[in-house]
C-alpha positions in Angstrom: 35.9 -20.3 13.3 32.6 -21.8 12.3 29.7 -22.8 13.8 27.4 -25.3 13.8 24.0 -23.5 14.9 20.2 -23.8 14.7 18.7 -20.7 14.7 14.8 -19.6 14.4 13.9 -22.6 15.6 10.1 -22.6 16.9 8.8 -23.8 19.9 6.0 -24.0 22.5 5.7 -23.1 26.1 5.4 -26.4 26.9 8.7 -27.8 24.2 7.0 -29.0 21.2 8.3 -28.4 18.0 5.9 -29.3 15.6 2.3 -30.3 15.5 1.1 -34.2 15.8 0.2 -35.6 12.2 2.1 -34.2 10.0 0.9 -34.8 6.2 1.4 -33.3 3.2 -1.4 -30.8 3.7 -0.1 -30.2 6.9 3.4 -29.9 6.9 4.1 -28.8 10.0 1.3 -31.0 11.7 -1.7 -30.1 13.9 -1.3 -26.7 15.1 2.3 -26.5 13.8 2.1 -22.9 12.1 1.5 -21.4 15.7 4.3 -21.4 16.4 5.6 -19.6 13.5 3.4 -16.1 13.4 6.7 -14.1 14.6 8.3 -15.0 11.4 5.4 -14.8 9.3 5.2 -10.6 9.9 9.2 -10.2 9.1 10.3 -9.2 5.8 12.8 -12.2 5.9 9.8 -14.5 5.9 8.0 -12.2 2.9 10.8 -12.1 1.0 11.4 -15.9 1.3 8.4 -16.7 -0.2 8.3 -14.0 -3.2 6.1 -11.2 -1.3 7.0 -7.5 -0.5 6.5 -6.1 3.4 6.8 -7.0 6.4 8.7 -6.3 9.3 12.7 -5.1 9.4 13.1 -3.4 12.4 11.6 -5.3 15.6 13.2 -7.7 17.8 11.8 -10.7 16.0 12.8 -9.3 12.6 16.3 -8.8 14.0 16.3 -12.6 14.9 14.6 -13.1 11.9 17.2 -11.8 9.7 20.1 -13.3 11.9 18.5 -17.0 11.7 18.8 -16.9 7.5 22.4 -15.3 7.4 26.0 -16.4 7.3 25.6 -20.3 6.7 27.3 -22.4 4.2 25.4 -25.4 4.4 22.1 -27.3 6.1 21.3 -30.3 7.6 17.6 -31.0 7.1 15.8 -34.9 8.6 13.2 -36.8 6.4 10.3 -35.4 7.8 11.8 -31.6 7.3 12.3 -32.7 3.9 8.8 -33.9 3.4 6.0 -36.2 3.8 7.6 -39.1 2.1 8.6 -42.3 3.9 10.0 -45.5 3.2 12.0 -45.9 -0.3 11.9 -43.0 -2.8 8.9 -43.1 -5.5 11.2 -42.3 -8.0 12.3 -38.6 -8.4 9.0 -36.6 -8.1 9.4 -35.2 -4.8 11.7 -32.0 -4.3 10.5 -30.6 -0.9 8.2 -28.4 0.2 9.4 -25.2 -1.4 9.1 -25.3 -5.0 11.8 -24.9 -7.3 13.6 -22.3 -6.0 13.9 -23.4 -2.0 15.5 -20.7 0.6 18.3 -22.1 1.5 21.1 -21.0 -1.9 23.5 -23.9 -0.6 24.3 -27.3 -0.1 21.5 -29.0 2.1 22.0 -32.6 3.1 19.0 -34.8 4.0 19.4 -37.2 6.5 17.4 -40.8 4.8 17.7 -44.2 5.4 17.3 -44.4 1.5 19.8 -44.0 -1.0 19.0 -40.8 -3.7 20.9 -39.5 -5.9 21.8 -35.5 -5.1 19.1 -33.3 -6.4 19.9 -29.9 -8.1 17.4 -26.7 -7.5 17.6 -23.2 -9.0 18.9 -20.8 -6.8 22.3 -22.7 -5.2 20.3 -25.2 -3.3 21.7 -29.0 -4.1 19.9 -31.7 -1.8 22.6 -34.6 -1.0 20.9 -37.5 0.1 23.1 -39.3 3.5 22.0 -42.7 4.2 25.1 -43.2 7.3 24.2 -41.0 9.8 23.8 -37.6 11.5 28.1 -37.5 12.2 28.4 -38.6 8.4 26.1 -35.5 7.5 27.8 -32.6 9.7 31.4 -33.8 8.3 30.2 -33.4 5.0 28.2 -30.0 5.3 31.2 -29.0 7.1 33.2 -29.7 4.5 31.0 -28.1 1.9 30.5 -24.9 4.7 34.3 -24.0 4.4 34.6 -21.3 6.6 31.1 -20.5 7.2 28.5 -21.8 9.8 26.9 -25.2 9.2 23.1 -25.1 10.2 20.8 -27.4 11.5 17.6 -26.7 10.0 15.5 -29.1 11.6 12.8 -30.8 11.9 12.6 -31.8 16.1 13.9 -35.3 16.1 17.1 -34.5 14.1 18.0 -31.6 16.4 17.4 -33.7 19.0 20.2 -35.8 18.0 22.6 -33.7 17.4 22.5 -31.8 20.8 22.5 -35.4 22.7 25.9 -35.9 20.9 26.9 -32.4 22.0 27.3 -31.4 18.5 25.5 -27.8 18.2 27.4 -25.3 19.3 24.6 -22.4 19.2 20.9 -22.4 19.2 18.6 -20.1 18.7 15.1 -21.2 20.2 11.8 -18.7 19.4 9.3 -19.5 22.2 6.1 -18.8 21.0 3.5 -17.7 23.8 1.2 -21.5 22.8 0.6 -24.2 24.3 0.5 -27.3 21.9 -0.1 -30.6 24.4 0.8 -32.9 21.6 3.4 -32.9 18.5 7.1 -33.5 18.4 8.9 -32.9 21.9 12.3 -31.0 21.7 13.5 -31.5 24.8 12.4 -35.5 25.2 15.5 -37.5 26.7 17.6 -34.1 27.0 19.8 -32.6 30.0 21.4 -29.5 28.5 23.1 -28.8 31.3 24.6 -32.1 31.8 25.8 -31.6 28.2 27.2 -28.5 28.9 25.0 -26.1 27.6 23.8 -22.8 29.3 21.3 -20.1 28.5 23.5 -17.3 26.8 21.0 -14.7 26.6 17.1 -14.0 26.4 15.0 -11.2 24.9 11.1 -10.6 24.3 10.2 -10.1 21.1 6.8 -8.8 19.7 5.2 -12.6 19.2 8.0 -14.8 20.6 11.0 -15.0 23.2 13.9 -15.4 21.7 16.3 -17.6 23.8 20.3 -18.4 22.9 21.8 -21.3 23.9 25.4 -22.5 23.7 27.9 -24.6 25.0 
């Protein structure tokens, strides 16, 4: 059966997500690429981003490669999306990853703001859901068919979706920083009261990589 997973998703010692202030020079806020150096040296990453190199055979590589594979569809919030708030300015912004973005499948952006969907090269169509996180998931599941539905992020909207029990795996890469400030994961959360349980753990070479299901 499918899935609905997050997986690769960055965090700090002390449960941040992202950096405070995120902008448009700063997409993932103050600090916010910390957390992301044991992607950055895995060929996944490289290859993402149109560069040769870079890790295949380590433990974060492994995770790497695991986090990008078998899903159908995404669920992304604004923020993830991009810097943007309020009503769209028109159609000039397409997210942060140029024209080709990595995820080659239906992506649906959680909004308060009705958008029409947006088509990019590579398989990527951005579908713009304006009634909620439940509303999102039955439509990515729909698009998913048999494969995994994934929540890509950013903090607040997985947030939401494991408080409504929704998330059946995740995939948390805790990098070895302490960030004092930004977006707090586990704000308002008891995972164990929602059933969730720490499947497995494992050190890679610039983050723990820790599973966690229901």
């Amino acid at each position: 059966m499918s899935k609905v997973r997050a997986a690769g998703f960055s965090i700090s010692l002390d449960g941040f997500g992202a950096g405070p202030g995120q902008s448009l020079a700063d997409p993932l806020g103050h600090r916010g690429t910390e957390l992301h150096q044991w992607y950055f040296a895995t060929r996944s990453f490289r290859a993402m981003i149109g560069e040769e190199g870079g890790d295949t055979d380590g433990v974060d590589a492994v995770h790497a490669r695991r986090a990008m594979e078998g899903f159908g569809a995404h669920i992304l919030g604004r923020n993830m999306f991009g810097p943007v708030r309020g009503p769209w300015n028109g159609d000039e912004w397409t997210g942060w990853w140029g024209d080709e973005p990595p995820f080659h499948a239906p992506t649906f952006i959680l909004t308060h703001h009705r958008r029409d969907p947006l088509v990019m090269a590579g398989g990527t169509v951005f579908h713009f859901v304006t009634d909620g996180i439940g509303a999102a998931l039955e439509q990515a599941k729909a698009a998913a068919g048999d494969r995994d539905v994934k929540i890509g992020g950013g903090v607040s909207t997985l947030r939401q979706y494991l408080a409504a029990g929704l998330v059946d795996e995740l995939h948390l890469a805790v990098a070895p920083v302490l960030l004092g400030r930004g977006e707090a994961l586990f704000a308002g959360l008891d995972l164990p009261a929602l059933g969730y349980r720490v499947l497995s753990s494992e050190a890679g070479e610039a983050a723990r990589h820790v599973i966690i299901g229901r």
